[in-house]
C-alpha positions as CSV (number, residue, x, y, z in Angstrom):
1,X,0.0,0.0,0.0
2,X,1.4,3.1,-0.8
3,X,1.8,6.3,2.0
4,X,0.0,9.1,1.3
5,X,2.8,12.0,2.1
6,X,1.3,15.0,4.2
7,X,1.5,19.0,2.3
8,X,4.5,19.8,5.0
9,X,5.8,16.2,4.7
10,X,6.3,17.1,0.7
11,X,7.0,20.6,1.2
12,X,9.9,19.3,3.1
13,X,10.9,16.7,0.6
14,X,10.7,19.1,-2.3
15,X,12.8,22.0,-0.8
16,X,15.1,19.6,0.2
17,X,15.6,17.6,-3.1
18,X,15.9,21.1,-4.6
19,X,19.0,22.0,-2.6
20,X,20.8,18.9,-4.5
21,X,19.9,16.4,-1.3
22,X,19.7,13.0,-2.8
23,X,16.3,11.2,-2.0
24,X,17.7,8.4,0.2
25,X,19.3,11.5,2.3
26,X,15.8,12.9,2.3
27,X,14.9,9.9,3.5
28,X,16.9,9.3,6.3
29,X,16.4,13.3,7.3
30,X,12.6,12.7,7.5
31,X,12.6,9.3,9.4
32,X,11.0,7.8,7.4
33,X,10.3,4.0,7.2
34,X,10.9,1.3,4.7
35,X,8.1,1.5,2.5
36,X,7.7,5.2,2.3
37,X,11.7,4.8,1.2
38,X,10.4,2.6,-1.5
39,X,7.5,4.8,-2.7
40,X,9.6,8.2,-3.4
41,X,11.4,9.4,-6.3
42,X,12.0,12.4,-7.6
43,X,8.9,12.0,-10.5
44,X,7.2,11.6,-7.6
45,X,7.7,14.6,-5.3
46,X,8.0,17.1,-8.2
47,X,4.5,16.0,-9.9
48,X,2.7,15.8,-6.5
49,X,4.6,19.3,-5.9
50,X,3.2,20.7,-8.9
51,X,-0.3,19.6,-8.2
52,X,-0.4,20.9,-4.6
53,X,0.1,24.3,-6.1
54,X,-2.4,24.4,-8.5
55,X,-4.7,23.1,-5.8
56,X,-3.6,26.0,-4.0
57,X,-4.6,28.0,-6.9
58,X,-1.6,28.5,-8.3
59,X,-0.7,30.3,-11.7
60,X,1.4,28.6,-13.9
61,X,4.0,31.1,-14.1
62,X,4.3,31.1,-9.9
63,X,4.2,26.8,-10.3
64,X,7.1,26.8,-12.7
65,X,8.9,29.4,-9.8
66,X,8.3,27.8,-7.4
67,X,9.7,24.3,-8.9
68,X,12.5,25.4,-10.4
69,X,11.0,24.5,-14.3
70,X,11.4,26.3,-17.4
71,X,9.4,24.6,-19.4
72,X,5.7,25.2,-19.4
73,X,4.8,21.5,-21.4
74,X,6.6,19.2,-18.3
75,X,4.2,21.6,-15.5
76,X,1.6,20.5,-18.0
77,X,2.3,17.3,-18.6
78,X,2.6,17.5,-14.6
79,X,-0.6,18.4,-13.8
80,X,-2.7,17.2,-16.9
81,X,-4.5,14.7,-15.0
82,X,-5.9,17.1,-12.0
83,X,-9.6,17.8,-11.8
84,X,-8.5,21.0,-11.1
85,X,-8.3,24.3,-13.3
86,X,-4.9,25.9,-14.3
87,X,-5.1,30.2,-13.1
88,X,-3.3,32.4,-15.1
């Protein structure tokens, strides 16, 4: 079964991973256990990343910011599956 991470949990893990802090590091920093270990990569945190700020309502300009993209089509492709509407 996979762990649902908490907003602060990934906040935490994305900030981090942005510094250049391997996940495994990131792993060990946060405690946390086996299987969360197994269930993060960096796909992971930065498209769960990108969808926590749209939900937050987000623009796309202040989501690519934010995670460090320049590319508008990967923050797309990121976020194409939310039910959620893209601000500009």
């Amino acid at each position: 079964m996979k762990r649902t991470f908490k907003a602060q949990e990934k906040e935490f893990i994305f900030d981090t991973w942005k510094m250049g802090i391997g996940f495994s590091d990131i792993a060990k920093k946060a405690n946390l256990n086996e299987t969360a270990k197994r269930n993060i990569s960096g796909h992971s945190a930065r498209v769960g990343h990108a969808h926590d700020l749209l939900k937050e309502g987000k623009s796309l300009p202040q989501i690519m910011v934010a995670g460090g993209w320049k590319s508008t089509d990967i923050v797309l492709r990121y976020i194409e599956n939310s039910n959620l509407v893209l601000h500009s």
